[in-house]
FIBA-73382 format. One line per 10 residues: number of its first residue (from 1); their letters; for each residue x, y, z of C-alpha. Coordinates in steps of 0.5 Angstrom, whole numbers, always signed. Layout:
! FIBA-73382
NUM = A = X/Y/Z | ... $
//
This chain:
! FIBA-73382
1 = XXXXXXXXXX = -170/+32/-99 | -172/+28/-92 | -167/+23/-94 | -160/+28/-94 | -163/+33/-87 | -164/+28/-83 | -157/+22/-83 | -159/+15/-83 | -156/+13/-75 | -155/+17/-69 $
11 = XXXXXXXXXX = -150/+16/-64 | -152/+13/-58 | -150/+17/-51 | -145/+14/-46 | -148/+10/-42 | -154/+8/-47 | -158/+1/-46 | -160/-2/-51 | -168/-4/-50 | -167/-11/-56 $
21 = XXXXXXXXXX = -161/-14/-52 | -161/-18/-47 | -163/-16/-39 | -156/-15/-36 | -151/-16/-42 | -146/-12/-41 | -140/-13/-46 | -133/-14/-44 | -128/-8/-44 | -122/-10/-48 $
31 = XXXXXXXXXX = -115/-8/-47 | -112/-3/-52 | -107/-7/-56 | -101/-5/-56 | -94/-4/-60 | -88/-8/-59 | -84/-3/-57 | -89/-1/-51 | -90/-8/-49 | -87/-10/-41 $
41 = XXXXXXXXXX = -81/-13/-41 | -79/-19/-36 | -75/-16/-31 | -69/-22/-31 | -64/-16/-28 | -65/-17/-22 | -66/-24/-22 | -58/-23/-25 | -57/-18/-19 | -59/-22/-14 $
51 = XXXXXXXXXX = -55/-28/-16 | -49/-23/-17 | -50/-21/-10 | -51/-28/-6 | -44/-30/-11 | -39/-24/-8 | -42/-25/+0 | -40/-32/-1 | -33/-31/-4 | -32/-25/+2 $
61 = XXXXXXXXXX = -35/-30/+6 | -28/-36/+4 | -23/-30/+4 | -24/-28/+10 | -26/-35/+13 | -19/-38/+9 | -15/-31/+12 | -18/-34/+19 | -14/-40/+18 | -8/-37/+15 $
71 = XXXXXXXXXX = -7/-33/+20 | -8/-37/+27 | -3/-43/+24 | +2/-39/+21 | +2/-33/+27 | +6/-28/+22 | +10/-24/+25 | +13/-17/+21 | +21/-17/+20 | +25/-13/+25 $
81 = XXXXXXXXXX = +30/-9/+24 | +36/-6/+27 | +42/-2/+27 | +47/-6/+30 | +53/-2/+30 | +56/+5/+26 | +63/+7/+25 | +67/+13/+22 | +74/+12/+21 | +75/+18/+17 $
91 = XXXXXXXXXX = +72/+25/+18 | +75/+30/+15 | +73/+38/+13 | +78/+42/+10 | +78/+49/+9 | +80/+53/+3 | +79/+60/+0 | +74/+55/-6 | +70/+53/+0 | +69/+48/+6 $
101 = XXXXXXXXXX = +70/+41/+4 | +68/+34/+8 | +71/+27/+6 | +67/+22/+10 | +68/+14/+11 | +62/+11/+14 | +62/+3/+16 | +54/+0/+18 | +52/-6/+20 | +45/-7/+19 $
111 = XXXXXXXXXX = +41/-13/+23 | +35/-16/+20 | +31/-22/+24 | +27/-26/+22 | +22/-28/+27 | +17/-33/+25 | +18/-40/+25 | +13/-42/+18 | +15/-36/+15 | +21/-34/+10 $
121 = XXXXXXXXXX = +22/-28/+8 | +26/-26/+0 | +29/-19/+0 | +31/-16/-7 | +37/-11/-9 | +38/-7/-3 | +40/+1/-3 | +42/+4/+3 | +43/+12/+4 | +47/+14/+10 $
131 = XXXXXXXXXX = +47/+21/+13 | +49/+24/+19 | +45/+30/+23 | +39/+32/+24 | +34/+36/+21 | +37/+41/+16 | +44/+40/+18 | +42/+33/+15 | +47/+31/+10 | +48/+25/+6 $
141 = XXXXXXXXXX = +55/+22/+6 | +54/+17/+1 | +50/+10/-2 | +52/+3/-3 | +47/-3/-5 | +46/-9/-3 | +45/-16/-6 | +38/-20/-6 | +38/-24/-1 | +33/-29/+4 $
151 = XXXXXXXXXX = +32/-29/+12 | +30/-36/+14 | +26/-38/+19 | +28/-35/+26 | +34/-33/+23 | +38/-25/+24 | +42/-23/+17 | +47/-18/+18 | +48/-13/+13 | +55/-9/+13 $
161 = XXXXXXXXXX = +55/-2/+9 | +61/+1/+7 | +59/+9/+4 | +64/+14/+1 | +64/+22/+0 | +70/+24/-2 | +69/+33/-3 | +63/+34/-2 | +62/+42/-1 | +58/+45/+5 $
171 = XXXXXXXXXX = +58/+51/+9 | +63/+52/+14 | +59/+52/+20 | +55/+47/+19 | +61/+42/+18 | +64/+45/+24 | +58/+43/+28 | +58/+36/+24 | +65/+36/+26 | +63/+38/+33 $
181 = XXXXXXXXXX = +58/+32/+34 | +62/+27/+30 | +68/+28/+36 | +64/+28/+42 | +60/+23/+39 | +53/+27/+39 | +53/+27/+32 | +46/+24/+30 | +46/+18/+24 | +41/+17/+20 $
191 = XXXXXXXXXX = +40/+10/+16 | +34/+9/+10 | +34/+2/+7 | +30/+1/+0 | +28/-6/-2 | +23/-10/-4 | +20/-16/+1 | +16/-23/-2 | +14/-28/+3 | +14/-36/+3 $
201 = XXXXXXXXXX = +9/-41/+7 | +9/-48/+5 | +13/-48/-2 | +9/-42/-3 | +12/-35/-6 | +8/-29/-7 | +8/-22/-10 | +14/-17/-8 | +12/-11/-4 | +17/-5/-4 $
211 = XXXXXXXXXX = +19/-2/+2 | +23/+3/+6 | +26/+2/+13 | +29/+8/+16 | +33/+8/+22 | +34/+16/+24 | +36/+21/+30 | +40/+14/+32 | +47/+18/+36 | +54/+14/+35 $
221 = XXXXXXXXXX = +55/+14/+43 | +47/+10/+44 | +50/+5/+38 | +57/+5/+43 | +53/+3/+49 | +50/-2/+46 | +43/+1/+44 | +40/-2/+38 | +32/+3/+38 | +28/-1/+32 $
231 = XXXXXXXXXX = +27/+2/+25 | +21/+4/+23 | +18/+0/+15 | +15/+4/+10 | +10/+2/+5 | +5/+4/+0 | +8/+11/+2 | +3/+12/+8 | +3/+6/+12 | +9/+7/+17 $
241 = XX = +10/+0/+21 | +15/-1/+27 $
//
């Protein structure tokens, strides 16, 4: 009866010290084993991180250093642009009881100077609208294309540009103040050429860029004195370049 009232051992208290051991004998505490899963990983990304850093500054640090080069030996300048001269030989408007008519035939002869001495520059097809007045009388009196063409160091290309508009209906007071403009040679002339542009150094070629380069509010009588203001290029549909 004794032997089920009482348990054979008892647990010892936290913090009991065995009499029988030996004085001072603490055992050690041990660490907790643990699973696989919760067992710290090496950290190897940020030894690849570091090193994908250190490589990309370098590679910036080349192109820039390359670009540096580039820029001081060959001295790039951009291509210029210019509307040489413009002429209508015909301008006609005709009334009828259907509505009000123009027939217009336009002449241009656009210059393209090339003003590097290391550099060529490689046009590809060219389209060229043309278009008199300004604002909303703007209107367009045709489009011609140009073939591909290269503009070689130091050297000035010029692109003659024959348009047409045969019946082309407008409203009867703006064709009265084109005509006006066109006789007193206030009439505004409005040049949009659209192409794409590659450039070589040293036998070397890149990729072709597409541009526009508009000429407008250009008078006839400015051209007739032999005033030839710049062309403005467009690129990437937001650079403006003079």
């Amino acid at each position: 009866m004794s032997d089920a009232l009482f348990p054979s051992a008892l647990h010892k208290p936290p913090g009991y010290n065995d009499p029988n051991s030996p004085a001072g004998f603490k055992p050690l505490p041990q660490k907790p084993v643990l699973p696989p899963s919760f067992r710290p990983k090496k950290k190897k990304g940020r030894v690849c991180c570091c090193c994908f850093c250190i490589s990309f500054s370098i590679l910036i640090a080349l192109i820039i250093i390359f670009a540096a080069v580039f820029y001081f030996s060959v001295n790039p300048k951009l291509p210029r642009f210019h509307v040489q001269s413009f002429q209508i030989p015909r301008f006609n408007v005709t009334e009828t009881p259907d509505g009000t008519y123009l027939d217009a035939t336009t002449m241009t002869v656009m210059e393209v100077r090339n003003p590097n001495g290391k550099m060529t520059y490689y046009y590809g097809d060219t389209a060229v609208d043309i278009s008199v007045g300004e604002g909303e009388d703007e209107t367009e009196v045709g489009t011609a294309k140009v073939p591909k063409f290269t503009s070689r160091k130091q050297y000035t290309t010029s692109l003659k540009v024959e348009t047409t508009a045969s019946n082309k209906q407008v409203d009867k007071t703006l064709a009265n103040r084109l005509l006006s403009g066109y006789k007193s040679k206030s009439l505004a002339v409005n040049v949009a050429a659209r192409t794409k542009v590659g450039v070589g150094v040293a036998g070397l070629k890149t990729g072709m860029l597409g541009i526009t380069v508009k000429c407008k509010g250009i008078t006839m009588k400015q051209l007739d004195g032999d005033d030839m203001p710049n062309c403005l290029i467009h690129t990437l549909r937001w650079i403006k370049v003079r």
